[in-house]
C-alpha positions as CSV (number, residue, x, y, z in Angstrom):
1,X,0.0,0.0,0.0
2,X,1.3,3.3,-0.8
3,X,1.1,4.9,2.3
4,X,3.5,7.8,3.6
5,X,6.7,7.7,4.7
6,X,6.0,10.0,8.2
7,X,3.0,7.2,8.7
8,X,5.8,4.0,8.1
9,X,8.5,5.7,10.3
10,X,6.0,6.1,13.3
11,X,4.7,2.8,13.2
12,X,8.0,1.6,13.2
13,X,8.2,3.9,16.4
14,X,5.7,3.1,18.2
15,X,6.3,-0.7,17.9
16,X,9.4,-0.1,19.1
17,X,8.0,1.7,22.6
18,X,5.0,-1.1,22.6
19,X,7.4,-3.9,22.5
20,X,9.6,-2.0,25.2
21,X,6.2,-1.7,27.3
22,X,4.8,-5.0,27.0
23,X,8.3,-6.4,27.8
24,X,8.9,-4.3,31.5
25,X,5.0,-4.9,31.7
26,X,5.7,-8.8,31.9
27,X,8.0,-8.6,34.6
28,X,6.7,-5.6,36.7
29,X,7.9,-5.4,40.1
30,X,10.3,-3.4,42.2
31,X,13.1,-3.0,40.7
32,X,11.9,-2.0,37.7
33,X,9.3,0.7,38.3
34,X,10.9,4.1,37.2
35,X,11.6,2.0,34.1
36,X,7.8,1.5,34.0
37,X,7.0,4.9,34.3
38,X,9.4,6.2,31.7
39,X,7.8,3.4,29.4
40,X,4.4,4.6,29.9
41,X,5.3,8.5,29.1
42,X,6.9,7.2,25.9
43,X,4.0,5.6,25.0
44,X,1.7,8.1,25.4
45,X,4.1,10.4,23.3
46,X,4.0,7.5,20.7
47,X,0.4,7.5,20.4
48,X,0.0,11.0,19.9
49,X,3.0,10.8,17.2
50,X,1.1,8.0,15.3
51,X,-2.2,9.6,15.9
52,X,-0.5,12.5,14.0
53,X,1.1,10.1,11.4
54,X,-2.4,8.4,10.7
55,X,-4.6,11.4,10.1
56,X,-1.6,13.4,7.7
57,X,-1.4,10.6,5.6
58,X,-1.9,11.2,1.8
59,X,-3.3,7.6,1.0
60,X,-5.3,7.3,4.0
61,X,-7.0,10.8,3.4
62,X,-7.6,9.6,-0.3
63,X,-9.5,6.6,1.3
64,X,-12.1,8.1,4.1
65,X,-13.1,4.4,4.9
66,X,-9.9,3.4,5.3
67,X,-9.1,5.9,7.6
68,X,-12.5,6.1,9.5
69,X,-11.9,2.3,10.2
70,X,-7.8,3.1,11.0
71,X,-8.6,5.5,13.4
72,X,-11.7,3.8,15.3
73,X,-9.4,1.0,16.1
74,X,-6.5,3.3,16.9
75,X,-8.9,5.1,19.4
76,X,-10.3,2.2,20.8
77,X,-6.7,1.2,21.3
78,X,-5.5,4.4,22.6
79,X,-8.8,4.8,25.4
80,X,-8.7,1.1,26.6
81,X,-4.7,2.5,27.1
82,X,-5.7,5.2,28.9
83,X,-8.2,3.6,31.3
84,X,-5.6,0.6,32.1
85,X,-3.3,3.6,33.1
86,X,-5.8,5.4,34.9
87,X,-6.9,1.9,37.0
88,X,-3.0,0.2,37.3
89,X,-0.7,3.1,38.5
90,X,2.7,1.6,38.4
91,X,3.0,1.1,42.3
92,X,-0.3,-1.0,42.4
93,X,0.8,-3.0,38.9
94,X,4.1,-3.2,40.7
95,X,3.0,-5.0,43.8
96,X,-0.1,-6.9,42.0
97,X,1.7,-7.8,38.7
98,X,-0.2,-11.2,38.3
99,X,-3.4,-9.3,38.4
100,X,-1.8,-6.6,36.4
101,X,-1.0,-8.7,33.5
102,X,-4.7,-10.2,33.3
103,X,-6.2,-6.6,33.5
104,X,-4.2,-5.4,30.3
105,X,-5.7,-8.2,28.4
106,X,-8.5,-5.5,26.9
107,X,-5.4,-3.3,25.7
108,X,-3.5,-6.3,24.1
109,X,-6.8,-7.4,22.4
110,X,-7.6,-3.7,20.8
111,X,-3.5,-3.5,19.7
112,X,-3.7,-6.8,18.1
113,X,-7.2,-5.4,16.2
114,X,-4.9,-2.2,15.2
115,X,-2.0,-4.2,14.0
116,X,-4.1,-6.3,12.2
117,X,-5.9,-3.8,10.1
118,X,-2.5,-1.7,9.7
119,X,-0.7,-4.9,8.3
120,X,-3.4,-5.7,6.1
121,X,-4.3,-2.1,4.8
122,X,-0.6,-0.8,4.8
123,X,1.7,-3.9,4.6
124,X,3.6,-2.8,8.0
125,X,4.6,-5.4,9.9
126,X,5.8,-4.3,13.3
């Protein structure tokens, strides 16, 4: 798909940050909390990059579906975020990580619905 470069570089971006979130996200404890909390202001400055990205680019603004349906998902993705944010502040995720990880299964299910529609409408595979 011929989407824009500024869209491909931060998609390649924010997989980056996910993958560095979901990773100190798995082990979440004490020694790593300030990493935690670094990790969760990058993300939220790699949504808003994306979120930028997304609605700038040329093919996706030739294609209003496409990007109606892009966005939804990247919404939905960015909210259920949010609200896992709001509930799990890193001290409580740190000393209930168990119960942590199963509360962010709503985020991981709307990131896998966004990275599925970006790999299949723009070829990205993060």
């Amino acid at each position: 798909m011929p989407v824009g470069n500024e869209l491909m570089e931060a998609l390649q971006s924010f997989a980056d940050v996910e993958r560095t979130i979901v990773s100190i996200g798995e082990v979440a404890g004490h020694d790593n909390a300030s990493a935690f909390v670094n990790a969760r202001r990058d993300l939220v400055m790699a949504f808003a990059q994306l979120g930028t990205a997304l609605s700038r680019d040329p093919f996706l603004s030739a294609n209003p579906d496409k990007m109606t349906e892009g966005t939804r998902l990247f919404s939905a993705f960015r909210a259920q975020n949010s609200i896992n944010q709001a509930d799990w502040p890193v001290i409580r995720a740190r000393d209930h990580a168990a119960e942590y990880r199963v509360a962010s299964q709503p985020v991981v299910e709307r990131s896998r619905a966004f990275w599925q529609w970006i790999e299949r409408e723009t070829g990205f595979r993060r």
